[in-house]
N, C-alpha and C positions, 0 to 999 in steps of 0.2 A: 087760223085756228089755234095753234100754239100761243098767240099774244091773250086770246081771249082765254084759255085755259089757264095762263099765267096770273091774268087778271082777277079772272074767277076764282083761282086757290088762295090770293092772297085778300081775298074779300072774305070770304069763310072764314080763315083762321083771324082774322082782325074782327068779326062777330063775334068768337068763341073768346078770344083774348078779352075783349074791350066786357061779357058779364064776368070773367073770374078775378078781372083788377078793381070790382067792385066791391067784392069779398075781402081782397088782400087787402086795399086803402083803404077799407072802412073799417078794420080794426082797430083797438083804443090804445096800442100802443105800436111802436118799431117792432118790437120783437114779438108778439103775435102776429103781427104784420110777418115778419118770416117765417111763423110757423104754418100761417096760412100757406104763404107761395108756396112753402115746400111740399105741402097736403096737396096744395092743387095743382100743383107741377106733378106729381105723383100719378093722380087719374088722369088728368090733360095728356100728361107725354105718353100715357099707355092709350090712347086716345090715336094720336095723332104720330103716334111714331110710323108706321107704315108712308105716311105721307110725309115729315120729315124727315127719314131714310132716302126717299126717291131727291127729296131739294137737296140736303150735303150732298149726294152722288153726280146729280146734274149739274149742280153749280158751278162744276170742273169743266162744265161742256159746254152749258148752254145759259146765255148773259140773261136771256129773261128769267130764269128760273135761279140763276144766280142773284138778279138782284131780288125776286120775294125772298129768300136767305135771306141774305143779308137787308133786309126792310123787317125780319122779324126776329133776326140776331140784335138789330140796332134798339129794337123797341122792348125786347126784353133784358138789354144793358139796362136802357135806361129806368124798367122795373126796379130792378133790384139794389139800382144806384138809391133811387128814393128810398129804398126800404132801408139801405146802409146810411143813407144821409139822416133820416130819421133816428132809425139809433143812437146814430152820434150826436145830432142834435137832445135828445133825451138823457145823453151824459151816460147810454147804457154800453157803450163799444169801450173792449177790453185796452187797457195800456198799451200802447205797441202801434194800436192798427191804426188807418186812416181810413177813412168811406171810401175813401177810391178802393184801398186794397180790399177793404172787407165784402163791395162788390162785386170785385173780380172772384175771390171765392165764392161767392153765392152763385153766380152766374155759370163759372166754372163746373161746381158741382151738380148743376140741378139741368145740367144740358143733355138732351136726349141720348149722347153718346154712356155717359158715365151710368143714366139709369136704365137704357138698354145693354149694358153689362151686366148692373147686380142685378136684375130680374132675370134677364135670358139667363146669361153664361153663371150667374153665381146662384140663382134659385129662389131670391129674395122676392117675398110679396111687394104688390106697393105700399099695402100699410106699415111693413118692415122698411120699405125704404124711407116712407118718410119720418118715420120713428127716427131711424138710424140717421139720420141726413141733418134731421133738426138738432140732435145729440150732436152730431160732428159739429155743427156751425156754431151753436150756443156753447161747447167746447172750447172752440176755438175765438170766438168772435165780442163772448162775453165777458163781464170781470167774473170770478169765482164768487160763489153765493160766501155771503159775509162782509167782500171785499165794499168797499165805498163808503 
């Protein structure tokens, strides 16, 4: 029962996943392309956060439900790697960074734990998060308007 349950949740979220990268990738640049993910990581994780809650907690316990974690940890690195690779490939990622690092921020920040904080415990909408989120990475991730 638990293998088929395990099975079954990670088929649901790889539906839900596989219409919103169709949004992200089909924008006309890198960096729409991140403003997307973070708009749609926004609704998505307030979505699916009860059910992501239950996988980080089990994944301590129990190998099947460790590995759908980590089968949708691995796939949404690799989201946000293309959306960093693109950047960079577009000559738009700021002096400093490399795609590797600029998706570990992305990835970092847009994981259920950091936006089940500023919604819960800090009071932030999701439109405020992702407001705020895309501020922080294009802050951080882009050259300054002028610069290039």
């Amino acid at each position: 029962m638990r293998r088929f349950f395990c099975a079954s949740l990670a088929l649901l979220l790889a539906l839900v996943a596989d219409y919103c990268r169709a949004d992200v990738f089909g924008a006309p640049t890198g960096v729409e392309s991140l403003r997307r993910w973070v708009q749609t990581m926004s609704w998505y994780t307030a979505k699916i956060d009860s059910v992501s809650r239950i996988l980080e907690l089990a994944a301590e316990s129990d190998e099947g439900l460790a590995a759908v974690w980590k089968d949708r940890m691995t796939g949404r690195r690799g989201h946000v790697r293309r959306i960093a690779d693109r950047i960079a490939a577009e000559g738009q990622l700021a002096a400093g960074w490399t795609a590797e690092a600029a998706a570990d921020l992305i990835f970092t920040v847009t994981l259920p734990g950091p936006w089940r904080v500023l919604t819960s415990v800090a009071g932030w909408s999701k439109e405020r998060y992702a407001r705020e989120i895309v501020r922080l990475l294009e802050r951080s991730l882009l050259p300054p308007e002028g610069a290039g």
